[in-house]
C-alpha positions as CSV (number, residue, x, y, z in Angstrom):
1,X,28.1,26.2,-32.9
2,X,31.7,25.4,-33.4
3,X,32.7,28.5,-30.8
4,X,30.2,26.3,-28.2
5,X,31.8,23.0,-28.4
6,X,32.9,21.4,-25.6
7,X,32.3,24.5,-23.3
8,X,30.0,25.5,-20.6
9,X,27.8,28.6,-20.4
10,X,30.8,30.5,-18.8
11,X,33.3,28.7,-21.0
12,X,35.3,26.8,-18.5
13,X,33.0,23.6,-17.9
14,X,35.5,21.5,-19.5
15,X,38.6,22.3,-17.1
16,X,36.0,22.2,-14.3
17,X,35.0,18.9,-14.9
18,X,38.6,17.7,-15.9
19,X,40.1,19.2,-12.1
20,X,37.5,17.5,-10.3
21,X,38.0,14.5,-12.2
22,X,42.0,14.6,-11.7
23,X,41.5,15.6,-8.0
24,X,39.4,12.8,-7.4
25,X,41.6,10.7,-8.7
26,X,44.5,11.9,-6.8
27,X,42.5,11.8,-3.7
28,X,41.7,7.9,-3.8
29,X,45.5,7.4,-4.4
30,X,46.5,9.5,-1.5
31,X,43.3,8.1,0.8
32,X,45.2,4.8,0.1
33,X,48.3,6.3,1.7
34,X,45.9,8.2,4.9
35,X,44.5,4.8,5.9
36,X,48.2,3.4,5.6
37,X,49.5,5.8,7.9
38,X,46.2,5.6,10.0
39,X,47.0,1.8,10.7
40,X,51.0,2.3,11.6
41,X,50.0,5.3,13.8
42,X,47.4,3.0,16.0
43,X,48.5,3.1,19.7
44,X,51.4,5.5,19.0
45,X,51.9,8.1,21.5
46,X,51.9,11.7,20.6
47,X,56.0,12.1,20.2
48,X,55.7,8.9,17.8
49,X,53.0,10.3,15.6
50,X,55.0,13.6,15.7
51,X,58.3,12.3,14.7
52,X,56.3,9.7,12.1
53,X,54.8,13.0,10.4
54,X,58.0,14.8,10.7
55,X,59.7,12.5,8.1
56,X,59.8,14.0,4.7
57,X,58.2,11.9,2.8
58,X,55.1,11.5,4.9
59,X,55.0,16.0,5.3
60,X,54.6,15.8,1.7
61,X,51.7,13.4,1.5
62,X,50.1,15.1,4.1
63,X,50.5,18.6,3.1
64,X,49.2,17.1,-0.6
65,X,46.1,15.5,0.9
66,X,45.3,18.5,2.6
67,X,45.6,21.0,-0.2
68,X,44.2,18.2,-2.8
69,X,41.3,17.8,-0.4
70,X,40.5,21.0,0.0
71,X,40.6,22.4,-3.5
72,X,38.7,19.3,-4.7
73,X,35.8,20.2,-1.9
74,X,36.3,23.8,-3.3
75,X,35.5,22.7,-6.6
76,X,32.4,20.3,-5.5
77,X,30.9,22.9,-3.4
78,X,31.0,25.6,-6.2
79,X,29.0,23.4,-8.9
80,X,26.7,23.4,-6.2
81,X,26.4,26.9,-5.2
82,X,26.2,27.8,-8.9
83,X,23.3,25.1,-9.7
84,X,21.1,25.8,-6.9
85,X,21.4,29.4,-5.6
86,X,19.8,31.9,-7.9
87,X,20.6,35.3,-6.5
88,X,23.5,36.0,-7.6
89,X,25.0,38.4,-5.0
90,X,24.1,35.7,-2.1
91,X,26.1,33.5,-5.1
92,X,28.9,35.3,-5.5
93,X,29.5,35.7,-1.5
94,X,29.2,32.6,-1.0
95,X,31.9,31.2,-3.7
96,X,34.3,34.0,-2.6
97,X,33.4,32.5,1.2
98,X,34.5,28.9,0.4
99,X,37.1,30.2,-1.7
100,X,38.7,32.3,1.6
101,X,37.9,29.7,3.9
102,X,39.8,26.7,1.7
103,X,43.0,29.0,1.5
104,X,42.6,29.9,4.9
105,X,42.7,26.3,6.4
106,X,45.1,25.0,3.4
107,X,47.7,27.6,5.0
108,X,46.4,26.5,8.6
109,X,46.8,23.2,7.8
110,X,50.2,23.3,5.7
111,X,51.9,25.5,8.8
112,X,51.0,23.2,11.1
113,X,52.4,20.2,9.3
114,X,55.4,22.2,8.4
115,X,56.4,23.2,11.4
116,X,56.5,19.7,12.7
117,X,58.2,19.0,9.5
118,X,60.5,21.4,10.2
119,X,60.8,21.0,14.0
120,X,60.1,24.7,14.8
């Protein structure tokens, strides 16, 4: 019984639930900051949206909502997959598919903003 405390049937229920938890968290601080920069970027023209997102500090809150976001939805989708689908190779393909697809638009996503970071 003492080996089974506090874990999960794989073991790693705990730090599951402790990520999601922390992600959350981060993502209602940095929504906070999206509907901010949401409300200064009403009526700004393309260059001025550019140049807003091209400051440092803004890149960096953007590129950390986007990863944030998309490993918290990661996490979220994979409790699902595992409580509800019960064949496990249709399981396993699909929580390598999110997994691919979240790294593929992190590094979409993180490009993008860089470059404009960046000015490339």
């Amino acid at each position: 019984m003492a080996n089974a405390h506090n874990h999960g049937a794989s073991g790693d229920a705990v730090s599951h639930w402790w990520a999601q938890r922390f992600s959350a968290i981060l993502l209602a601080l940095l929504v906070v900051w999206l509907v901010f920069a949401l409300f200064t970027l009403v009526g700004a023209s393309h260059e001025e949206a550019s140049a807003w997102l091209a400051r440092p500090f803004n890149a960096a809150m953007a590129v950390l909502f986007v990863v944030t976001s998309l490993y918290h939805s990661r996490l979220g989708l994979q409790v699902v997959i595992e409580d509800y689908i019960h064949q496990r190779a249709v399981e396993i393909f699909l929580l390598v598919s999110i997994k691919i697809a979240a790294i593929f638009g992190g590094v979409l996503a993180v490009l993008a903003i860089l470059k404009l970071a960046l000015g490339v």
